[in-house]
C-alpha positions as CSV (number, residue, x, y, z in Angstrom):
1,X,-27.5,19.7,17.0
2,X,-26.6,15.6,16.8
3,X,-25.5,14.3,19.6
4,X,-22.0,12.5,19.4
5,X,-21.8,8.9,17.9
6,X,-19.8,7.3,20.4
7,X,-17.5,4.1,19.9
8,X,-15.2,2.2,22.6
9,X,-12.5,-0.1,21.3
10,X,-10.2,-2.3,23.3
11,X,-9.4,-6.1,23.2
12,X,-9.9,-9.1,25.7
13,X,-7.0,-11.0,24.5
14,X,-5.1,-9.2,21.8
15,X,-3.0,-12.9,21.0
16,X,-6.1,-13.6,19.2
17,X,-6.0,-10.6,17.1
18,X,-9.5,-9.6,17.8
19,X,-10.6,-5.9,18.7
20,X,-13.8,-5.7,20.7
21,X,-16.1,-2.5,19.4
22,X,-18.9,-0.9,20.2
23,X,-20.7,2.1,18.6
24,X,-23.8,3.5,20.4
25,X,-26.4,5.8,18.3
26,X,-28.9,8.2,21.2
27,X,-31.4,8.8,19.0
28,X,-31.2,6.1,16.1
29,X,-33.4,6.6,13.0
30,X,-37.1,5.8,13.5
31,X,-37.3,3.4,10.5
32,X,-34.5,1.1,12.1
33,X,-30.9,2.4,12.0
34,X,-28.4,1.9,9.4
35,X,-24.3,0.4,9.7
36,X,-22.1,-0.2,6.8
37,X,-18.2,-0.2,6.9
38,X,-16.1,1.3,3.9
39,X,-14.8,-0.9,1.2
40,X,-11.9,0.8,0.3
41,X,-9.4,3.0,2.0
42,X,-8.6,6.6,-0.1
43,X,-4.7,6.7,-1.1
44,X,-5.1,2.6,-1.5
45,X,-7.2,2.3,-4.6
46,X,-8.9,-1.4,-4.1
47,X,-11.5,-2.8,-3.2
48,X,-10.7,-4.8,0.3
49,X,-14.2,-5.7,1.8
50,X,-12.9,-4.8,5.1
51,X,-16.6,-5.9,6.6
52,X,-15.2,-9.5,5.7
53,X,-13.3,-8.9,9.3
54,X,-16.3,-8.4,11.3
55,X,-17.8,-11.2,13.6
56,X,-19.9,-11.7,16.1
57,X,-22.0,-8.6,15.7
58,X,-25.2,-7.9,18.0
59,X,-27.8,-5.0,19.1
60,X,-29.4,-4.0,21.9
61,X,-31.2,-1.1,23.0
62,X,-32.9,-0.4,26.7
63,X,-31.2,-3.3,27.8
64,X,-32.9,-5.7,25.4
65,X,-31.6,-7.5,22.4
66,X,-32.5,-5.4,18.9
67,X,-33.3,-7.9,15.7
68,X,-30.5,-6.7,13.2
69,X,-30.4,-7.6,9.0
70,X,-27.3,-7.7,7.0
71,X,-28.7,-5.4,3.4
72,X,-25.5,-6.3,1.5
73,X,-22.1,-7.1,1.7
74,X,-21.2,-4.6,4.0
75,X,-24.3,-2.9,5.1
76,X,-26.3,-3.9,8.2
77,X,-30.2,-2.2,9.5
78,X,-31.1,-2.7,13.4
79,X,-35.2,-3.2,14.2
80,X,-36.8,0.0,15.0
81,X,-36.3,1.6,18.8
82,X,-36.7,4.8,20.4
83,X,-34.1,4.5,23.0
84,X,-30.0,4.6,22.5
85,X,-29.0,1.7,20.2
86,X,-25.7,0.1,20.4
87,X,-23.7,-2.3,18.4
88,X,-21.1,-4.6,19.6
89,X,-19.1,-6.4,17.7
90,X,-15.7,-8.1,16.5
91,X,-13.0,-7.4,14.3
92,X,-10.2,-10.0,13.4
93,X,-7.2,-7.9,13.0
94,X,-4.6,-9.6,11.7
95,X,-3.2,-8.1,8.4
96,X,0.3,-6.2,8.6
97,X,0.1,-3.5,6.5
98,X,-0.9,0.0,6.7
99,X,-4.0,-0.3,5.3
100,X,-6.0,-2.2,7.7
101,X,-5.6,-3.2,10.9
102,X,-3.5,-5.9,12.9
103,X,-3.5,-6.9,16.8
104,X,-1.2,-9.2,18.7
105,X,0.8,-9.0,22.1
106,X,3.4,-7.0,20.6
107,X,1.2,-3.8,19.6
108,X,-2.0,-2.7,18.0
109,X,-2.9,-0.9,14.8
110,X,-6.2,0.1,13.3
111,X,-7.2,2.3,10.5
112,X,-11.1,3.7,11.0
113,X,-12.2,2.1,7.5
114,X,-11.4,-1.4,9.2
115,X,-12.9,-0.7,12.5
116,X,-15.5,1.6,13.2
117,X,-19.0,1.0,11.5
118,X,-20.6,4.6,10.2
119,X,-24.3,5.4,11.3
120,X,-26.2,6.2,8.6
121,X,-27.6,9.6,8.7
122,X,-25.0,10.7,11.6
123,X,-21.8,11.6,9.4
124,X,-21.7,14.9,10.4
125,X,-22.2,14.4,14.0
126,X,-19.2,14.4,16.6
127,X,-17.5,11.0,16.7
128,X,-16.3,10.3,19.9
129,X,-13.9,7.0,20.6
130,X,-13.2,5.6,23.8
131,X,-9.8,3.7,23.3
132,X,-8.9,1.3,26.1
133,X,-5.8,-0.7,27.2
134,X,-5.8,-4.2,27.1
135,X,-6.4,-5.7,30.7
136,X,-3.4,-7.7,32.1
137,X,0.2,-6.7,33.3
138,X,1.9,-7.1,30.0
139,X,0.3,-4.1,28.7
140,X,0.9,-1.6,31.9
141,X,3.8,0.1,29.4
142,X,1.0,0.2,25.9
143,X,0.8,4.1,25.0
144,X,-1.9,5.3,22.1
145,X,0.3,7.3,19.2
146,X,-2.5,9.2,17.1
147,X,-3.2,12.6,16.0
148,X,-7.2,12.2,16.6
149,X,-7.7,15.3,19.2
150,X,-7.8,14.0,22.7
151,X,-10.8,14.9,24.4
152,X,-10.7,13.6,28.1
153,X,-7.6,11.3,27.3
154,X,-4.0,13.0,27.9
155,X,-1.5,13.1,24.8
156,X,-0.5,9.2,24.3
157,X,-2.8,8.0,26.7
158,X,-5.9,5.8,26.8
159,X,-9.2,7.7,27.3
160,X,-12.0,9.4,24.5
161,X,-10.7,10.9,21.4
162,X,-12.9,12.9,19.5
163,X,-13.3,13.9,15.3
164,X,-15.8,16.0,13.8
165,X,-17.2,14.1,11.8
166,X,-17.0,10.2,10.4
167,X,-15.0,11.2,7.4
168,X,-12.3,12.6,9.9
169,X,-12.7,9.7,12.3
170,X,-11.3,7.6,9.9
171,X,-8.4,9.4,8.4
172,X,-6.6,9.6,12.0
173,X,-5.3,5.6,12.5
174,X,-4.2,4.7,15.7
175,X,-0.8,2.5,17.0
176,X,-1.0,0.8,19.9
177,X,1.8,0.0,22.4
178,X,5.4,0.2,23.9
179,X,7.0,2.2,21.2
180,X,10.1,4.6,21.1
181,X,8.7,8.2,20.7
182,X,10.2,11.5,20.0
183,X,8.8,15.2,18.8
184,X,10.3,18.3,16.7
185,X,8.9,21.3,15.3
186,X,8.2,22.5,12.0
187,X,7.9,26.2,11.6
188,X,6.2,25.8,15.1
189,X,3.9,22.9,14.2
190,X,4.4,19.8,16.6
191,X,5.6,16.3,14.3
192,X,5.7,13.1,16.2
193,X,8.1,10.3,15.7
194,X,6.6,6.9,16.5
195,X,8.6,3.7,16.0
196,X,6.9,0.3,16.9
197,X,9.2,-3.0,17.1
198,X,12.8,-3.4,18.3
199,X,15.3,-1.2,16.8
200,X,18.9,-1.5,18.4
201,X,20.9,1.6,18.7
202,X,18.7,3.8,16.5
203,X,19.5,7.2,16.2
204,X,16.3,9.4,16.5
205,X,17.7,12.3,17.1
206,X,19.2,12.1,13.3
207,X,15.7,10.9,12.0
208,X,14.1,14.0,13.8
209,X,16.9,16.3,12.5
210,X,16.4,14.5,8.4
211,X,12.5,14.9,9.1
212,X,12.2,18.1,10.2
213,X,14.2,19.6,7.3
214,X,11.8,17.9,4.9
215,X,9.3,19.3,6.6
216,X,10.1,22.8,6.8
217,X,10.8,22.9,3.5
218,X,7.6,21.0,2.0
219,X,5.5,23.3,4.4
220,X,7.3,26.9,2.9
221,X,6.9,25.1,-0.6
222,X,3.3,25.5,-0.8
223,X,3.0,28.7,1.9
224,X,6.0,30.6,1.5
225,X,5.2,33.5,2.9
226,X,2.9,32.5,6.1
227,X,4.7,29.4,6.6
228,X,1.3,27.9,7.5
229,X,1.1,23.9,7.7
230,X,-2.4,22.6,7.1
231,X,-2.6,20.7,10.2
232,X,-1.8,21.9,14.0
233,X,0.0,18.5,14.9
234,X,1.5,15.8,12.8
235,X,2.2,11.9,13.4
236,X,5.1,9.8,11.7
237,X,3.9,6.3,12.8
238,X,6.8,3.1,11.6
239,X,6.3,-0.2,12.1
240,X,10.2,-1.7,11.9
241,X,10.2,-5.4,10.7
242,X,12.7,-7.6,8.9
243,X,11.2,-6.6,5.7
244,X,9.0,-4.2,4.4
245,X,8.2,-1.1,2.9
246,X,5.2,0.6,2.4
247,X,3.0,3.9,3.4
248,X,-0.3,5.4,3.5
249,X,-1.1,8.5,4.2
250,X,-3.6,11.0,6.2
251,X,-4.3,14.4,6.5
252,X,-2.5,14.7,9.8
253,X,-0.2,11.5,9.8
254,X,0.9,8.8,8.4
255,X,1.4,4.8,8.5
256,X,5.2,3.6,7.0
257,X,6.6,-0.1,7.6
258,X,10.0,-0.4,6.8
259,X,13.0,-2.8,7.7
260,X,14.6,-1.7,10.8
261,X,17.7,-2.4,9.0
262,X,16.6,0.9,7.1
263,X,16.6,3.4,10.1
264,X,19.7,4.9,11.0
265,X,22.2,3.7,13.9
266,X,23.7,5.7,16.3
267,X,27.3,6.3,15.7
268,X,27.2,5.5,12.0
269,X,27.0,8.8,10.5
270,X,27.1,6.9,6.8
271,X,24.0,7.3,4.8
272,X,22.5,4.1,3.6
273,X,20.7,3.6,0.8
274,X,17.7,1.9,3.0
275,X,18.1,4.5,5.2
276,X,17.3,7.1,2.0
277,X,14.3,5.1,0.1
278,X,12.9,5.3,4.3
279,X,13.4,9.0,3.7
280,X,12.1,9.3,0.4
281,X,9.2,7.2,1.7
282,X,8.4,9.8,4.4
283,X,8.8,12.8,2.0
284,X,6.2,10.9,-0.4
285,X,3.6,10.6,2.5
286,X,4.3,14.3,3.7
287,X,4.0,15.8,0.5
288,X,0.6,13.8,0.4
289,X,-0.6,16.1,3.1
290,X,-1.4,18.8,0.1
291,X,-1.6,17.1,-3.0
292,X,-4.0,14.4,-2.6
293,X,-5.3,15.0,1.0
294,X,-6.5,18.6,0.1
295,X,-5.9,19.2,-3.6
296,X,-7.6,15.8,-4.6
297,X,-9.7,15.2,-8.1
298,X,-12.8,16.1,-8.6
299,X,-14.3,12.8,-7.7
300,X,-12.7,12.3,-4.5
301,X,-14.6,15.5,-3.1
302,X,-16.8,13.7,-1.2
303,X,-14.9,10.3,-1.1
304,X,-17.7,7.4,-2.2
305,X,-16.4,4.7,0.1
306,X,-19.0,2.3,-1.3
307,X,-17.7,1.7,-4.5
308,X,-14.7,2.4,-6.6
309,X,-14.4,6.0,-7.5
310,X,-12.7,6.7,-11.4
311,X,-10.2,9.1,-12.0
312,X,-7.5,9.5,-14.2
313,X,-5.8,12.0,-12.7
314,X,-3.4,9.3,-10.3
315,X,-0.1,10.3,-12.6
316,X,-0.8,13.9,-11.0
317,X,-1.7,12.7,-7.2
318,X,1.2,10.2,-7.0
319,X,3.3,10.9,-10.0
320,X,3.8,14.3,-9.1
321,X,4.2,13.5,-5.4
322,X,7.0,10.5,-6.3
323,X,8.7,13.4,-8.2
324,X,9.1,16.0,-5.5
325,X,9.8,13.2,-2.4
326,X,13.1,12.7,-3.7
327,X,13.7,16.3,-4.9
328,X,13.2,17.9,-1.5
329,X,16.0,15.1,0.0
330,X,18.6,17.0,-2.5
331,X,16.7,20.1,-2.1
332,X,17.2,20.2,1.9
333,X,20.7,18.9,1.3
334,X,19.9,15.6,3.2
335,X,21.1,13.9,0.1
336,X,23.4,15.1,-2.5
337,X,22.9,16.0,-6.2
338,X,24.8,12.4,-7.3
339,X,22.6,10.7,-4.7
340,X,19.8,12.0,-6.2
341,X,20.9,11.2,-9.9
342,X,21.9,7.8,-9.0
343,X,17.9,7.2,-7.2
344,X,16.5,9.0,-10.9
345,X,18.7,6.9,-12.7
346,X,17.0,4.0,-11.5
347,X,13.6,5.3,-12.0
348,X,14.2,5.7,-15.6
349,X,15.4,2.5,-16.3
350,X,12.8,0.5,-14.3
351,X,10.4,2.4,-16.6
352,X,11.9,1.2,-20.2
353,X,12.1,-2.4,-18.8
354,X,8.8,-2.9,-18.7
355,X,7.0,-3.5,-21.7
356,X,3.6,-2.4,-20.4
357,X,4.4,1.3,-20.8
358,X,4.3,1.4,-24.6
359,X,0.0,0.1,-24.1
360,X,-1.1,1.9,-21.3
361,X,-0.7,5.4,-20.7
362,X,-0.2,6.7,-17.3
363,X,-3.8,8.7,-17.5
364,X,-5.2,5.1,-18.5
365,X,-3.2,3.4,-15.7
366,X,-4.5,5.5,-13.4
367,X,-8.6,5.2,-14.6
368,X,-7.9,1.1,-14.3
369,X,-5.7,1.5,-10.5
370,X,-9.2,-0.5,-9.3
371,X,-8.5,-3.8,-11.5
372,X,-5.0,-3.7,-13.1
373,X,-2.2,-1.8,-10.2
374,X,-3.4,-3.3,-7.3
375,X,-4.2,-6.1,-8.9
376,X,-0.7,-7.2,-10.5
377,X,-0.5,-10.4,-12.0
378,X,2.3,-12.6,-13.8
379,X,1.5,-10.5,-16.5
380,X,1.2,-6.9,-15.4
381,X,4.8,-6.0,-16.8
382,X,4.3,-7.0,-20.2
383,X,0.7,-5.0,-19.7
384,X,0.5,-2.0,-17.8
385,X,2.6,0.9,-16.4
386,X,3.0,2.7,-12.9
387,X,1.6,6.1,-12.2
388,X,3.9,6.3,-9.4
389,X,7.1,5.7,-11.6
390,X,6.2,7.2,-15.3
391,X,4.0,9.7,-13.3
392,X,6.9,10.7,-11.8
393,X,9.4,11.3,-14.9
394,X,6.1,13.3,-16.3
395,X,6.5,15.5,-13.5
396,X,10.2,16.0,-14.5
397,X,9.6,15.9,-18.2
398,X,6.4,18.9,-17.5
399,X,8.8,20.6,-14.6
400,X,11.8,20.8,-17.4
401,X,9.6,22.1,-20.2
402,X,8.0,24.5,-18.1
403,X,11.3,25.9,-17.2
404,X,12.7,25.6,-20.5
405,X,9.7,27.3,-22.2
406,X,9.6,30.3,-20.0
407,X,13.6,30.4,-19.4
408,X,13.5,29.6,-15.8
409,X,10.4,32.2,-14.8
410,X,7.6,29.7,-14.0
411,X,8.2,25.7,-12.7
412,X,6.2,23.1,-11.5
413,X,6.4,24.6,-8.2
414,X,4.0,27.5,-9.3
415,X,1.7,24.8,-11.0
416,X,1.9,23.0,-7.9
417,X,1.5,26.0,-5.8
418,X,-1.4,27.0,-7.9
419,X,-3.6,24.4,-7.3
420,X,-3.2,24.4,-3.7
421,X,-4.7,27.9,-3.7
422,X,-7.7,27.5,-6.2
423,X,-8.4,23.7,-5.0
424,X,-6.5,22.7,-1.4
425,X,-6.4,25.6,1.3
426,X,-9.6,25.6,1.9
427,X,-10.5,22.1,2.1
428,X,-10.7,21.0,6.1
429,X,-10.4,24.8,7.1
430,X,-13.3,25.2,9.8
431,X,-15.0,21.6,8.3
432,X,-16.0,23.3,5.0
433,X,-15.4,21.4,2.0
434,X,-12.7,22.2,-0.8
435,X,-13.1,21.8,-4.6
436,X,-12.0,19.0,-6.2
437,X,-9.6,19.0,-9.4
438,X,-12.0,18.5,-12.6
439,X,-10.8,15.7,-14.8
440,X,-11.8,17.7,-18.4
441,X,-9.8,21.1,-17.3
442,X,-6.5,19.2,-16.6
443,X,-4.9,20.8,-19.5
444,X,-6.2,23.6,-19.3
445,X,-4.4,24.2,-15.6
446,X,-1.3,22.7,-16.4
447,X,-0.8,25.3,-19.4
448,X,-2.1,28.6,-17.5
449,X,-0.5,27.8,-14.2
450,X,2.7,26.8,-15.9
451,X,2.7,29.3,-18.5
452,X,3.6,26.6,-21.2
453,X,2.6,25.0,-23.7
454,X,1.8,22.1,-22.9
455,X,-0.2,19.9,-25.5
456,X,1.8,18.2,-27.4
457,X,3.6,17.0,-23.8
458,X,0.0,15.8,-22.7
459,X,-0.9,14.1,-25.5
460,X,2.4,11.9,-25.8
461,X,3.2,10.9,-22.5
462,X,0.2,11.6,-20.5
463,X,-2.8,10.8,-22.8
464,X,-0.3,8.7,-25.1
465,X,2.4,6.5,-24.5
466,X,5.5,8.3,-25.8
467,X,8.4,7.6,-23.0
468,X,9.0,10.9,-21.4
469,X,12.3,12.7,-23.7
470,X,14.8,12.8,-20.7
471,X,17.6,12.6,-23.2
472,X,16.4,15.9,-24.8
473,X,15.6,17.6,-21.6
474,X,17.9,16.7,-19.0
475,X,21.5,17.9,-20.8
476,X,20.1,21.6,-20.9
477,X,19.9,21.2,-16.7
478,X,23.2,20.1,-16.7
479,X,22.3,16.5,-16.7
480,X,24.3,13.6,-19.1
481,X,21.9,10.5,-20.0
482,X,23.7,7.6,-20.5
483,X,21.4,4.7,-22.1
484,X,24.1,3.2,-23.8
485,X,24.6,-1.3,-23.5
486,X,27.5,-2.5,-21.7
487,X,30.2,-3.0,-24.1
488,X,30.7,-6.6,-23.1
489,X,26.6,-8.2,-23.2
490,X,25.8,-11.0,-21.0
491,X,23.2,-13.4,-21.8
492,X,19.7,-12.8,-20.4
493,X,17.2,-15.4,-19.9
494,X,14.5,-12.9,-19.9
495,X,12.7,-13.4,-16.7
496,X,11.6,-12.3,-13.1
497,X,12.9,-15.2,-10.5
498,X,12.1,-15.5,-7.3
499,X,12.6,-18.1,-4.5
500,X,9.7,-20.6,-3.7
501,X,11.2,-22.5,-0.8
502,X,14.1,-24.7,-2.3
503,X,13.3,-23.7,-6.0
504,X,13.5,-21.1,-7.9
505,X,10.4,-20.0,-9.7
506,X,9.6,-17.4,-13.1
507,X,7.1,-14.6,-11.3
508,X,6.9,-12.9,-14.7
509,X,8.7,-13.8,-18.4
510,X,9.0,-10.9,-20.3
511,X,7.6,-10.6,-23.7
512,X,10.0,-11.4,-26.4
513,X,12.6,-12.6,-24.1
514,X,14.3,-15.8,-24.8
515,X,12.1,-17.5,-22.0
516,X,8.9,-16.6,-23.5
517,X,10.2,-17.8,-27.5
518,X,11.0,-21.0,-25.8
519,X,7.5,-21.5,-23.8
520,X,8.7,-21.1,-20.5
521,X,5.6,-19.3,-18.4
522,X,5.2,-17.8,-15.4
523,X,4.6,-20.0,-12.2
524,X,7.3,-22.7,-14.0
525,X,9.7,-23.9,-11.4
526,X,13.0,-24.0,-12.7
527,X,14.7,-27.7,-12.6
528,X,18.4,-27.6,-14.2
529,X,20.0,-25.9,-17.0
530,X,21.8,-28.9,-19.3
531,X,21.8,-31.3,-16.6
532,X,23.0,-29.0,-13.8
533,X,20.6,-28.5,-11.0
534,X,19.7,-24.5,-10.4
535,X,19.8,-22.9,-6.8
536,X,16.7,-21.6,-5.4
537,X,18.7,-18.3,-5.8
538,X,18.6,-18.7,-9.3
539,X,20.0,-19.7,-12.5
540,X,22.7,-16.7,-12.8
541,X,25.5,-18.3,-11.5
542,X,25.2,-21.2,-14.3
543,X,24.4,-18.8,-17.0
544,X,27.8,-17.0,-16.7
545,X,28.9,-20.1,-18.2
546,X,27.6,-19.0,-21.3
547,X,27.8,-16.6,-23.9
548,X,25.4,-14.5,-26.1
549,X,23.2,-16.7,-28.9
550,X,24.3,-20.1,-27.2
551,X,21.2,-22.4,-26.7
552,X,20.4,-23.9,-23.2
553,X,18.5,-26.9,-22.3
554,X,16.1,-25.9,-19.5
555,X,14.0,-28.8,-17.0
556,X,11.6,-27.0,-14.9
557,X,8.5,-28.3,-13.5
558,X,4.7,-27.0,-14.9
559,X,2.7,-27.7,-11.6
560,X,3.8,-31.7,-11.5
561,X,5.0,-32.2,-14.9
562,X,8.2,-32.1,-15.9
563,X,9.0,-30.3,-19.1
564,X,11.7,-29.4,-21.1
565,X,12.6,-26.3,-23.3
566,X,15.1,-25.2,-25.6
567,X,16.1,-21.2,-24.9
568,X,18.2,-19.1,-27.0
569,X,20.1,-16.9,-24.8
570,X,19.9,-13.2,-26.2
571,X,21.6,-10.0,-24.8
572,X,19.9,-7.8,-22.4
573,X,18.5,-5.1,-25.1
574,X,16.9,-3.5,-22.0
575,X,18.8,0.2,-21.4
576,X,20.7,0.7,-17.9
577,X,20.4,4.6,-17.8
578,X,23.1,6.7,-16.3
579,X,22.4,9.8,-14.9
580,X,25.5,12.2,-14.4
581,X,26.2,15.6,-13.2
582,X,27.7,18.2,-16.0
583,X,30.2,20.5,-15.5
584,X,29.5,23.4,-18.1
585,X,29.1,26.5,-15.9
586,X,26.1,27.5,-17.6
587,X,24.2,23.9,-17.0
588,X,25.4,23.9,-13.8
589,X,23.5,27.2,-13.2
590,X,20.4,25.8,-14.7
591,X,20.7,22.9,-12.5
592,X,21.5,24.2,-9.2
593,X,17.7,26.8,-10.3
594,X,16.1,22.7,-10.5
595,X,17.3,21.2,-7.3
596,X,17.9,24.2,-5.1
């Protein structure tokens, strides 16, 4: 049996965002021992080159400094040597988001795929992390939030953690510091509530009471008779700033940033609509627990963190998961069924404005995540569409059919239900490997699971791309759609603005749009609209002035030029939809079967 690959990780001075590792191989390959560090992260589909962060990396074995070659990019090979080898070396922390990893005074955060260097041959071995606390008196009060099992440390202390294997090493990420913590249960599973950064007055007993409904209810979802939650302990890890929104998830927990403003206050039982996209951000994460952690495709079973890995099955995987986030809120009655209409409603339309939806199709969206959705330009509404967003009105429009088709017998429930049976019990049960989705069979699944059929749904809006037919689907579930222009139009420039210090700047001009006939382009920095200077807010305040078809005479600066166009302001043809509740008793029976 291997012995355990053993890391430390701490930090000298942690104002300048630099994290101090070491990983130590006993018995390191004869030929020289191999290091590389992943390139991407699964659940963030990019390449990010986190071996870019590394510096000042050395080996020595014996006592004695060990020659070490860099192959590639992120790939390293120490000189031969029969006793213990270790590596120490550097990592500059200093990105705030959930997918890497970020150190300063205030707290410390660190995914595995940023920090700890994978021996080559070892994978399987034990990986065993010694995480220490920064020296000085300022960090006396740091805790370690995780749900990596301890294995001398005590729960939320500094000491050894230990994983399996690397592949689970690097799917537990770690917060560092003096965070507000509190714990509920879910059908008897242990959930952690971790909040890093200042948050007046917050009310965690009302996050814990919203969470652990969610919970409860995505666990009996997929298990309904055992209750069973794939993990024995779970970790809700937030990082509250002035701004910002975002999660990634892992099979036992999950990294969220949000805006404290977003977290609920005590004595304020009103429910904000920050406080329910925070929600609907944990539900999406949770859910992520089955349907991608365990039922993932085919060639995600064994992740290749080398190199991009193709699927185009991210519609299912995060479609499907951005459907059910905000169904269980209205499901577990932590929203209600206009809450949830109003959230849809805005899906919908924020799919028809976009242009990009009618030349991508959410299967092709997903294939090209690698180059085209994480790597959004001026462009990118006028050229692709979301697999979150569309993905998840094609898990409405297959969920509707379904039900419609088999008058109310079979869901998306079963289908999802389904493949957590045939593809994600199994898949970290005892270390033992699951199988993964197959791309080809897709179809095939969808149909016999759902009892449907299916095709001519897949070929439109999944394979094609034919806008889901929510008009035709959702009044049968006791749902109006509203798409209809306000009576009275008001002119539309056409345009994404954004502020860029004191001006205002186009981020994208929409195809068609009376910005793009007149030439404006993206990056142009808006000057004055007939002689009157626009606010780095933005030019709506002057074009209120004005009415449908006038013409406008537009300054705005093209890097240092000043140039000057001619726009013919149009209507807004873009649909606002409108999603209301019906009152026909038999819809309403129909409807309550959807979101109960």
């Amino acid at each position: 049996m291997a012995t355990p690959i053993r890391y430390t990780i701490t930090s000298n001075d942690p104002a300048s965002h630099v994290y101090d590792v070491t990983v130590t191989v006993d018995k390191p390959a004869a030929d020289g021992q191999v290091f590389s560090l992943p390139a991407w992260i699964p659940g963030s589909y990019m390449i990010r080159e986190f071996a870019k962060n590394i510096v000042r990396l050395r080996a020595e074995s014996g006592g004695k400094k060990v020659s070490i070659r860099k192959i590639d990019k992120h790939t390293w090979q120490a000189a031969a040597c029969a006793a213990p080898l270790t590596l120490s070396y550097q990592v500059y922390a200093w990105d705030l988001s959930v997918r890497t990893a970020h150190l300063d005074q205030t707290h410390g955060f660190f995914n595995g795929t940023s920090v700890f260097l994978a021996a080559h041959g070892f994978e399987q071995a034990q990986h065993v992390v010694d995480i220490r606390r920064p020296e000085g008196e300022a960090f006396k009060r740091w805790r370690v939030a995780t749900a990596m099992p301890e294995l001398k440390a005590k729960r939320y202390g500094f000491g050894t953690y230990a994983a399996r294997n690397y592949d689970e090493l690097i799917d537990h990420p770690v917060e560092l510091g003096d965070f507000a913590l509190a714990s509920f249960k879910a059908h008897g599973v242990p959930h952690d509530v971790v909040i890093t950064g200042q948050v007046p007055n917050l009310d965690m007993p009302r996050l814990c009471d919203d969470l652990k409904k969610i919970c409860e209810a995505q666990i009996a979802f997929f298990e309904p008779k055992s209750k069973r939650a794939p993990m024995s302990r779970y970790v809700f890890m937030t990082l509250a700033v002035g701004d910002g929104y975002g999660g990634l998830e892992h099979r036992a927990s999950t990294a969220l940033i949000c805006a404290r403003a977003d977290l609920p206050v005590k004595g304020r039982p009103e429910q904000t609509e920050g406080y329910r996209t925070y929600l609907g951000l944990c539900s999406h994460e949770y859910f992520h627990t089955w349907n991608v952690k365990r039922i993932k495709p085919a060639v995600f079973a064994p992740y290749d963190l080398r190199q991009e890995n193709y699927t185009s099955l991210l519609w299912l995987f995060e479609g499907f998961t951005s459907y059910y986030d905000d169904l269980f809120l209205v499901r577990t009655g932590v929203i209600d069924t206009d809450a949830y209409l109003d959230m849809l409603s805005k899906t919908v339309t924020g799919v028809l404005r976009g242009s990009g939806r009618k030349k991508q199709s959410v299967a092709e969206s997903s294939f090209d995540a690698w180059v085209k959705y994480y790597r959004q330009d001026e462009n990118a509404p006028n050229a692709i569409v979301s697999y979150y967003t569309k993905g998840s009105l094609v898990a409405l429009g297959l969920d509707l059919t379904i039900r419609q088709q088999t008058r109310g017998r079979r869901t998306l429930d079963d289908v999802m239900r389904g493949l957590w049976n045939r593809f994600g019990r199994d898949f970290y049960e005892g270390g033992a490997r699951g199988q993964g989705v197959p791309e080809d069979e897709i179809l095939v699944l969808l149909e016999e699971l759902g009892g449907a059929d299916l095709k001519r749904f897949f070929e439109r809006c999944i394979k094609g791309t034919e806008d889901v037919p929510m008009a035709d689907l959702l009044p049968g579930f006791g749902v109006s759609y509203d798409d209809a222009l306000p009576k009275e139009a008001k002119p539309w420039l056409g345009a994404r603005i954004v502020k860029d210090g004191g001006d205002a700047k186009l981020a994208s001009v929409y195809e068609g749009s009376p910005a793009a006939q007149a030439g404006l382009s993206a990056g142009d920095k808006l000057v004055a609209l007939d002689g009157l200077r626009v606010p780095a807010s933005g030019p709506d305040g002057l074009l209120a002035r004005y009415r449908v078809n006038d013409a406008v005479r537009v300054h705005a600066f093209r890097r240092d030029e000043l140039m000057e166009f001619v726009v013919r302001l149009k209507a807004d043809v873009a649909p606002k939809v409108k999603l209301s509740a019906l009152g026909k008793p038999a819809a309403v029976r129909q409807r309550e079967a959807w979101l109960k």
